[in-house]
C-alpha positions in Angstrom: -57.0 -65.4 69.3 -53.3 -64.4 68.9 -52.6 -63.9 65.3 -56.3 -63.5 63.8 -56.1 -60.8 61.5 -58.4 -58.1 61.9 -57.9 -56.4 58.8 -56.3 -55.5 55.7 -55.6 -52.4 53.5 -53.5 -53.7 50.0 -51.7 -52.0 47.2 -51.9 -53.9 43.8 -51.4 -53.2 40.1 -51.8 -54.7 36.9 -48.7 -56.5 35.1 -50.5 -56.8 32.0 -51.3 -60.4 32.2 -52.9 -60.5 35.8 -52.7 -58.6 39.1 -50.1 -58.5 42.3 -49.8 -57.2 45.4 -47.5 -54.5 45.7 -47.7 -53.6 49.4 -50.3 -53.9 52.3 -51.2 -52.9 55.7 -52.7 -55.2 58.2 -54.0 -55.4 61.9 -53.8 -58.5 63.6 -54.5 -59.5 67.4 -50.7 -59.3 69.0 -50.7 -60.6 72.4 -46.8 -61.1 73.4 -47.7 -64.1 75.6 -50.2 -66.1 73.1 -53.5 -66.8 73.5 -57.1 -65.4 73.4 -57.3 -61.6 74.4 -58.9 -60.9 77.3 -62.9 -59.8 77.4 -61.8 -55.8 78.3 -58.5 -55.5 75.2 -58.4 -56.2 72.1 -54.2 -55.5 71.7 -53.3 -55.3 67.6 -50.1 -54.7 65.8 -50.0 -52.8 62.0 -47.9 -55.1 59.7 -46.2 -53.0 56.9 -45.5 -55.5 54.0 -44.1 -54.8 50.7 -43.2 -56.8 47.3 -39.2 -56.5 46.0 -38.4 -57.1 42.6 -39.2 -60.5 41.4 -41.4 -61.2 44.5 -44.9 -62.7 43.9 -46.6 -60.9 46.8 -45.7 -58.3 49.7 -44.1 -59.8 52.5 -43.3 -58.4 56.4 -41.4 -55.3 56.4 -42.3 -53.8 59.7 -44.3 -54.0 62.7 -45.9 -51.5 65.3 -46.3 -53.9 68.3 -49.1 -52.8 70.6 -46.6 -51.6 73.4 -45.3 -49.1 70.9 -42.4 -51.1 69.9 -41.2 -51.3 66.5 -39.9 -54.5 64.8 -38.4 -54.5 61.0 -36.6 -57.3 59.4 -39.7 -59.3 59.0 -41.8 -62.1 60.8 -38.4 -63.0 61.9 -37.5 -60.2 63.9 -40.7 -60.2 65.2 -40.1 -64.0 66.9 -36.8 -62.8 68.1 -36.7 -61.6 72.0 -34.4 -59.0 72.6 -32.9 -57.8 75.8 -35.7 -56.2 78.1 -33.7 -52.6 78.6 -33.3 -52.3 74.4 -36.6 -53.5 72.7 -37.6 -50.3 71.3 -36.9 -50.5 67.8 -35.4 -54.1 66.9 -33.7 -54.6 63.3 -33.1 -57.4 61.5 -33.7 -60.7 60.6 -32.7 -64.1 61.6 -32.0 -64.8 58.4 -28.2 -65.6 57.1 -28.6 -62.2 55.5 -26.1 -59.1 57.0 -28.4 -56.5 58.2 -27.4 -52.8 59.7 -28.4 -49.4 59.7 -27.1 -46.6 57.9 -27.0 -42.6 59.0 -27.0 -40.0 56.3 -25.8 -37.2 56.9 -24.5 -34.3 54.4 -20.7 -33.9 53.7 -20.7 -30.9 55.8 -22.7 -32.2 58.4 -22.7 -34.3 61.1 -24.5 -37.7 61.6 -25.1 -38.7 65.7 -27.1 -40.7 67.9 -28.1 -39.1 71.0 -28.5 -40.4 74.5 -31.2 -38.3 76.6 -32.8 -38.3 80.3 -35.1 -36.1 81.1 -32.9 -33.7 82.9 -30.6 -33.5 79.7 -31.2 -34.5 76.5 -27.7 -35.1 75.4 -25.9 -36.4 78.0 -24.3 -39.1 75.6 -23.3 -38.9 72.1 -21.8 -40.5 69.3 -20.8 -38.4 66.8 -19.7 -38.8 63.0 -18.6 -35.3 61.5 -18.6 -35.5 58.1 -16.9 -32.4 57.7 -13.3 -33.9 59.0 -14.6 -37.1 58.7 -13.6 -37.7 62.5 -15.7 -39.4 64.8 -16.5 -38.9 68.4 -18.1 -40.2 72.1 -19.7 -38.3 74.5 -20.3 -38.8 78.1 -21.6 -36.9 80.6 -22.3 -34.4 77.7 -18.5 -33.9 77.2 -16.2 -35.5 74.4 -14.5 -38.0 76.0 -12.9 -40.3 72.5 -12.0 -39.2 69.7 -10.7 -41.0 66.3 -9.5 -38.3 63.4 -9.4 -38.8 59.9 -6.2 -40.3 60.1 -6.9 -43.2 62.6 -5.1 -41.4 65.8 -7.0 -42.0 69.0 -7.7 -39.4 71.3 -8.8 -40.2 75.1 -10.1 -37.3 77.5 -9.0 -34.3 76.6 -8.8 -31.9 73.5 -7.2 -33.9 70.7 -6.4 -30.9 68.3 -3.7 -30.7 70.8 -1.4 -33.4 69.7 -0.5 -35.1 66.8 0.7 -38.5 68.3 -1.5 -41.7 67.0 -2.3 -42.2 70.7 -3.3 -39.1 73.2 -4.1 -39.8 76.5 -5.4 -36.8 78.4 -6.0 -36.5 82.1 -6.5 -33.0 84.3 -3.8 -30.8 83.5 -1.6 -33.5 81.9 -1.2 -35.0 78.1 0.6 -37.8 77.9 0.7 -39.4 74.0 1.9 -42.5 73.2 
């Protein structure tokens, strides 16, 4: 049936005056649609839980759905349906809470996400340098925007080129505004 739980690995400690969960691991049966699975599957899910300060037991952190997708933001998230083409790795919450994600990079370095196919596996970009603290968008595995430090926008073409807050760049022409 859709939600048994087939399992359980927990993390607990000693307070001094009794015991608390600090953070477990569970299977359960995950079947997208509902229901009982069928006679041939048995599809599970691993639910990573853990306990924040001042909570009285671990609660839904993550999820490993049994399609490979990943879920975090709690039970939630997990209720949530997101658009078919970017259901890989949903994060969040329902919750009035503000959620995001955060890149690190080092204050030399750069901090990107990468769009691949399999004939190139950069073929789109988005770039923060932390270097010039400029950031950057690729298509086509080119640089095709560009924002500097110092808030001027630069469109299509090389933008150490110009120092106008607006640089539009097409073939052989620059044109700032």
């Amino acid at each position: 049936q859709d939600g048994d739980n087939l399992g359980n690995l927990m993390f607990i400690g000693g307070t001094g005056s009794n015991f608390r969960g600090a953070a477990n691991v569970s299977c359960i049966v995950d079947i997208p649609s509902g229901g009982a699975a069928s006679s041939t599957s048995m599809p599970g899910a691993l639910i990573l839980s853990t306990s924040n300060h001042n909570q009285s037991s671990p609660y839904e952190r993550m999820r490993i759905r049994p399609d490979g997708r990943i879920v975090m933001g709690g039970s939630t998230a997990v209720s949530f349906t997101p658009h078919g083409n970017a259901d890989d790795l949903v994060v969040g919450a329902t919750s009035a809470a503000n959620r995001g994600i955060t890149i690190l990079g080092g204050t030399s370095n750069r901090a990107s996400i990468y769009f691949g196919d399999t004939d190139d596996n950069d073929v789109g970009q988005i770039d923060y340098n932390h270097n010039n603290n400029a950031m950057a968008f690729h298509t086509n595995a080119g640089e095709r925007l560009s924002i500097t430090s110092s808030g001027e926008v630069n469109i299509g073409g090389n933008y150490t080129q110009t120092t106008a807050p607006l640089c539009v760049t097409t073939d052989a022409n620059s044109h700032g505004i």
